[in-house]
N, C-alpha and C positions, 0 to 999 in steps of 0.2 A: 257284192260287198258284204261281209260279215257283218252280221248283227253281234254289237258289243254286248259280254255276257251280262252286265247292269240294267239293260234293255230285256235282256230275257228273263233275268230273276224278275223285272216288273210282271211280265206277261203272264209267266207264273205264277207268280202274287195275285194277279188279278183274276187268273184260272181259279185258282185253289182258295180265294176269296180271305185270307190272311198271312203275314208272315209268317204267326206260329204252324200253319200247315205246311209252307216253304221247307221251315227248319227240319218238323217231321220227314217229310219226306227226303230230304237230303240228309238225315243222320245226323246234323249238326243243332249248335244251338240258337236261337229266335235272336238274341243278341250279335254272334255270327252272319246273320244274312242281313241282318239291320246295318249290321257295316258294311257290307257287300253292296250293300243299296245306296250307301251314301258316298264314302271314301276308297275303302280296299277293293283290291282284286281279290277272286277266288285265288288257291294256291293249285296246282293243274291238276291236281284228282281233284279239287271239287268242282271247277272248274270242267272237268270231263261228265261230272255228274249233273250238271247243270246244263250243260246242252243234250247231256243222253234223257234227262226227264224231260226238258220242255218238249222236245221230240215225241217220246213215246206217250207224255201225258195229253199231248194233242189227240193222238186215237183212242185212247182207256177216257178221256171224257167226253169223247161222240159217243159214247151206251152204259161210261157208269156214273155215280156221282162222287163228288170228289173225293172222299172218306173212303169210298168202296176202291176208287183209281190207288191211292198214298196205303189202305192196307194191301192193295196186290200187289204196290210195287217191295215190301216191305213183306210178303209171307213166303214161305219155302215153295220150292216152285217145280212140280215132277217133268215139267217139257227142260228144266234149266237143270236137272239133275240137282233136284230138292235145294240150288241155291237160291237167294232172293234177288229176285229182277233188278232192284236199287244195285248191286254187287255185282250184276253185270254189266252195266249202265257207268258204272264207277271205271271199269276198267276197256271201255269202249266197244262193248257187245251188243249194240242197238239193236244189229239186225237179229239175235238170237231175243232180247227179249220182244220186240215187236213180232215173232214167228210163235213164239209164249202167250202173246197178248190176241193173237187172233186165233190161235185155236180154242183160248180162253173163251171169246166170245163166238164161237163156234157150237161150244159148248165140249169138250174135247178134254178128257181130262187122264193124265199118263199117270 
């Protein structure tokens, strides 16, 4: 059964240890996910970006800390062809940023 995405922004939340690191990392604003927590649904891109980060941000913090996880998902990226992993994640490229995210910690740098 799917986990409803209100359950996964919590989990998030509680990864990344506050909202305002939620909104960072999702592009949006700390008000934005405050409703998203309460009442609203995501609208389906963020929505897509919501299950592509809890995902990927489960392996980027088994090795880095949360600030290091939210700027890599947010810096240009040479395995994604200089886009930023968030931008791939948005548009349901998991598997290319998680192949990004372990050559990363590979040490592997294109």
């Amino acid at each position: 059964m799917p986990v409803p995405v209100r359950q996964k922004l919590k989990a998030i939340r509680d990864d990344l240890g506050s909202q305002a690191r939620v909104a960072r990392a999702l592009g949006v604003s700390p008000s934005r996910v405050s409703r998203w927590l309460r009442t609203e649904d995501p609208d389906p891109e963020n929505q897509r970006k919501v299950e592509g980060l809890e995902f990927v941000l489960a392996y980027l913090l088994s090795f880095l800390h949360p600030e290091a996880a939210i700027a890599w998902l947010h810096g240009h990226n040479g395995f994604l062809n200089n886009f930023r992993p968030i931008d791939f994640l948005a548009r349901g490229r998991i598997t290319e940023v998680i192949g990004a995210a372990r050559a990363f910690r590979a040490g592997s740098f294109h």
